[in-house]
C-alpha positions in Angstrom: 82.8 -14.2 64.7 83.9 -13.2 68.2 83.1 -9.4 68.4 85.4 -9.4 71.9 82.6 -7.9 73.8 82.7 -9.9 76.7 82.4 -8.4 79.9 82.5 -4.8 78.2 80.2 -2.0 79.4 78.1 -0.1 77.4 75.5 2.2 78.0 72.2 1.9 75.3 70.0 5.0 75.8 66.3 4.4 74.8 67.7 0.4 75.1 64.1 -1.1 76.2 62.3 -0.3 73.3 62.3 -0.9 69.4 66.0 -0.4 67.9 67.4 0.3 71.5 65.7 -3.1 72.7 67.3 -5.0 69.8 70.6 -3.5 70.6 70.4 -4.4 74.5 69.8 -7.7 73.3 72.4 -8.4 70.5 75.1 -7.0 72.6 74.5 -9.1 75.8 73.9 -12.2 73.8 77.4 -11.1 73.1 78.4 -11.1 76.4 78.5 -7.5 77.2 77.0 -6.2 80.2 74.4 -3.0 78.9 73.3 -0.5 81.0 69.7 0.3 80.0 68.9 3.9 80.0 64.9 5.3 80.0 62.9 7.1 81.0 60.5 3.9 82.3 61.8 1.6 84.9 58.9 -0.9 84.4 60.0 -1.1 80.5 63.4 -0.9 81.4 63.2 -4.1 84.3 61.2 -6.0 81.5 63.9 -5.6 78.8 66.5 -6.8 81.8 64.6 -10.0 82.9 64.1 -10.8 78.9 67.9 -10.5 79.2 68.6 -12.3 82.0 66.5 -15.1 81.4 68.6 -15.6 78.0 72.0 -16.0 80.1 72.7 -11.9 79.5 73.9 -9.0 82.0 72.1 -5.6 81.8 70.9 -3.1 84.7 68.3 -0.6 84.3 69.2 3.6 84.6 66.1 5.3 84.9 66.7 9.2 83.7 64.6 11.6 82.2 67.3 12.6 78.9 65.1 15.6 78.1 66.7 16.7 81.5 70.3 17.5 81.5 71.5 16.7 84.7 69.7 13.5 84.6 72.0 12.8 81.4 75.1 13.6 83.7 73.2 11.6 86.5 72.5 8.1 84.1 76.5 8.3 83.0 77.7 8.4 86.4 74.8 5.6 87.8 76.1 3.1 84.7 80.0 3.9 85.3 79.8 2.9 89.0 77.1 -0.5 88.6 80.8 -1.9 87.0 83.4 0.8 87.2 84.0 1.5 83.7 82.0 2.3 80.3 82.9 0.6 77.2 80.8 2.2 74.6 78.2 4.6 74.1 75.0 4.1 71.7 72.7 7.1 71.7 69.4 5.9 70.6 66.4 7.6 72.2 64.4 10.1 70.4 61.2 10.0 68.8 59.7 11.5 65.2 57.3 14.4 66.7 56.0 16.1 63.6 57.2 19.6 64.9 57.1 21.3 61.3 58.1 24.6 60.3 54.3 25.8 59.8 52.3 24.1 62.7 55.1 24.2 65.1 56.6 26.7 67.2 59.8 28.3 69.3 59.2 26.1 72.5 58.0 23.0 70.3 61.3 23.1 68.4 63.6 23.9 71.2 61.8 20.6 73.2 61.9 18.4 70.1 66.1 19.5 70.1 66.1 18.2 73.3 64.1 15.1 72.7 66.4 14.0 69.7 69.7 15.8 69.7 71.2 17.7 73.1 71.4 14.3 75.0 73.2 12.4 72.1 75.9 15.7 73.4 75.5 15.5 76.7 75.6 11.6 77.4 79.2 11.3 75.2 80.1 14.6 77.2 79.8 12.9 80.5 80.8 9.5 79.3 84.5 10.8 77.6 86.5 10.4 80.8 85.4 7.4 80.9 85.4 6.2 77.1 89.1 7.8 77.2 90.0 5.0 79.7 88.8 2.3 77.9 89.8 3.8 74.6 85.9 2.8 73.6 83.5 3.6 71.0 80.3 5.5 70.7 77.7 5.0 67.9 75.0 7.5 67.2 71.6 6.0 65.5 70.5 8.7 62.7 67.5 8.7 60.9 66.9 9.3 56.9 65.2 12.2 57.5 68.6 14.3 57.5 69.1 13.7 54.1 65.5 12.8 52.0 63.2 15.1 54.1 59.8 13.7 54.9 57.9 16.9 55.5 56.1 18.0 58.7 58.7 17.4 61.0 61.1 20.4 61.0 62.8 19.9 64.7 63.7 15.9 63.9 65.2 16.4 60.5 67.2 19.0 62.3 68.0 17.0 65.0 69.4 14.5 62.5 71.3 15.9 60.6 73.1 17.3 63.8 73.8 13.4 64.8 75.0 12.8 61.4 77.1 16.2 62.0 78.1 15.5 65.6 79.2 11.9 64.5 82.5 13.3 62.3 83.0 15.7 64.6 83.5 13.8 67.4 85.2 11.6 65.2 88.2 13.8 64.3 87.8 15.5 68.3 88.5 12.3 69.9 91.3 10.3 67.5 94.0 11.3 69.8 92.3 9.2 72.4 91.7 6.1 69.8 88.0 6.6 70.2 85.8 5.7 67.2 82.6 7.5 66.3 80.1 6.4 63.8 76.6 6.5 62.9 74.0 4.1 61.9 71.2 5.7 59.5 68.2 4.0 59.8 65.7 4.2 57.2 62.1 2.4 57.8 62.8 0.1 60.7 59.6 -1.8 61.8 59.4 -0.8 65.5 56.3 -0.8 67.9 56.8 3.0 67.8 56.3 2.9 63.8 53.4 0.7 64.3 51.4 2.8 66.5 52.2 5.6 64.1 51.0 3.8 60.8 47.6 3.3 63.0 47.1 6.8 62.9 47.2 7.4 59.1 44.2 7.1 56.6 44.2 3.5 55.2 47.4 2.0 57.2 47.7 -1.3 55.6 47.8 0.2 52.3 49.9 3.0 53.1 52.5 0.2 54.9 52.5 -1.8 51.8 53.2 1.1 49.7 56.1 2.0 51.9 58.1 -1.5 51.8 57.0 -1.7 48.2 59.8 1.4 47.7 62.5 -0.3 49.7 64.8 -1.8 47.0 66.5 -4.9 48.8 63.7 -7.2 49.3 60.5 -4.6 49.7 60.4 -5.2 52.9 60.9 -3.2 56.0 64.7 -3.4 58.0 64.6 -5.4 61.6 65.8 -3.8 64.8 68.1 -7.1 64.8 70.0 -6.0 61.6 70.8 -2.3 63.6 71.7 -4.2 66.6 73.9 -6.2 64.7 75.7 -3.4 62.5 76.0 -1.5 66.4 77.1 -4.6 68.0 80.1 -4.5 64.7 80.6 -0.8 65.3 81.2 -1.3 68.9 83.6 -4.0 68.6 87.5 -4.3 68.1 86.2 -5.9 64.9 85.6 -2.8 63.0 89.2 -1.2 64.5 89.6 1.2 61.3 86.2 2.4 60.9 85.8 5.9 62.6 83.0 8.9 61.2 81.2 6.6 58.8 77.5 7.0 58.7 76.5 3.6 57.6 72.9 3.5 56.2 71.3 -0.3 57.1 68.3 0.7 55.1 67.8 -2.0 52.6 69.1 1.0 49.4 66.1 3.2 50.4 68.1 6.2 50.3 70.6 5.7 47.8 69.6 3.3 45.6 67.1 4.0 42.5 63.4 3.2 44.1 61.8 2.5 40.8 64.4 -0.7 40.7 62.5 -4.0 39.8 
């Protein structure tokens, strides 16, 4: 299927790693040119030349999104490498176990703007420009919004105001034809989550326990099969589809675990 993305801009925060790496990848195998937005230039220039040596477009934005006026600074660098913006996907963010009894004010506040204020903030700055194109923006959720995990008070949070942000905007922005939907990812398997299951008592064991409660398959989902639903998301494909939160979780968090 031809998702008409060639040529289009879009700007994939957090694109050089895990799910924002698959993303960068799937949508300029498309043909769409991807802005790469991090924190890193040497992981962001890597994910480029992976790009370009597959026949893809993509440019590196270095910004700092904990930062607000980098946020407004890594809209305005991406709008003028092509002189429009297609789509935004807000993707960076990171699980930092800021729970209601070991965390604190400040810890919270910095986790809110680790995970949530620049999802905000990037779509704020990018709307002139998303109104021109009539483009789309997809927001990358987590589970933890809706099943809890415990121990991480400020992410959970921080979730469930994507998930809350992503109708809003929804409803905000269908005078301009601008779609607004959510991907909720479950247990991707990402570098990030690797290093994580490192750090836990007995990791294999504890891995295999986890994919052995994921329903379809019992095994965990690919950054590919995000990228993919985003790619979808993005596209004139999936015209009608506006303040969905679409869960490409293999049933984890809807379907009964104990399934054989």
């Amino acid at each position: 299927m031809d998702l008409h993305l060639q040529d289009k801009v879009f700007i994939v925060t957090g694109g050089a790693k895990g799910i924002g790496e698959g993303i960068t990848k799937v949508l300029a195998a498309e043909g769409a040119i991807v802005a790469v937005v991090g924190r890193n230039q040497a992981d962001n220039l890597k994910t480029v030349a992976e790009v370009e040596a597959q026949g893809g477009r993509a440019f590196s934005v270095v910004a700092e999104l904990t930062d607000p006026a980098a946020c407004e600074r890594a809209v305005a660098e991406s709008a003028a490498a092509y002189g429009r913006i297609d789509g935004l996907v807000n993707n960076a963010g990171v699980n930092d176990g800021v729970g209601l009894e070991n965390g604190s004010y400040e810890a919270f506040i910095a986790s809110l703007h680790r995970n949530l204020i620049h999802y905000y903030l990037m779509a704020h700055h990018a709307l002139p420009y998303l109104k021109a194109s009539k483009g789309a923006i997809v927001n990358i959720s987590s589970k933890s919004a809706e099943t809890g995990q415990g121990g991480t008070s400020a992410y959970a949070a921080s979730n469930g105001g994507r998930n809350a942000l992503t109708r809003e905007w929804a409803v905000e922005l269908l005078p301009y034809g601008i779609r607004v939907n959510a991907i909720v990812v479950a247990e991707c398997y990402t570098p990030l989550y690797a290093r994580w299951i490192q750090t836990l008592p007995n990791p294999e064991a504890t891995l295999a326990k986890i994919k052995s409660r994921i329903p379809l398959g019992k095994r965990m989902t690919t950054a590919e099969e995000i990228a993919y639903m985003a790619a979808f998301l993005l596209s004139d494909r999936s015209s009608h589809t506006t303040g969905q939160l679409i869960y490409v979780d293999g049933g984890y968090v809807h379907l009964d675990r104990a399934i054989e």
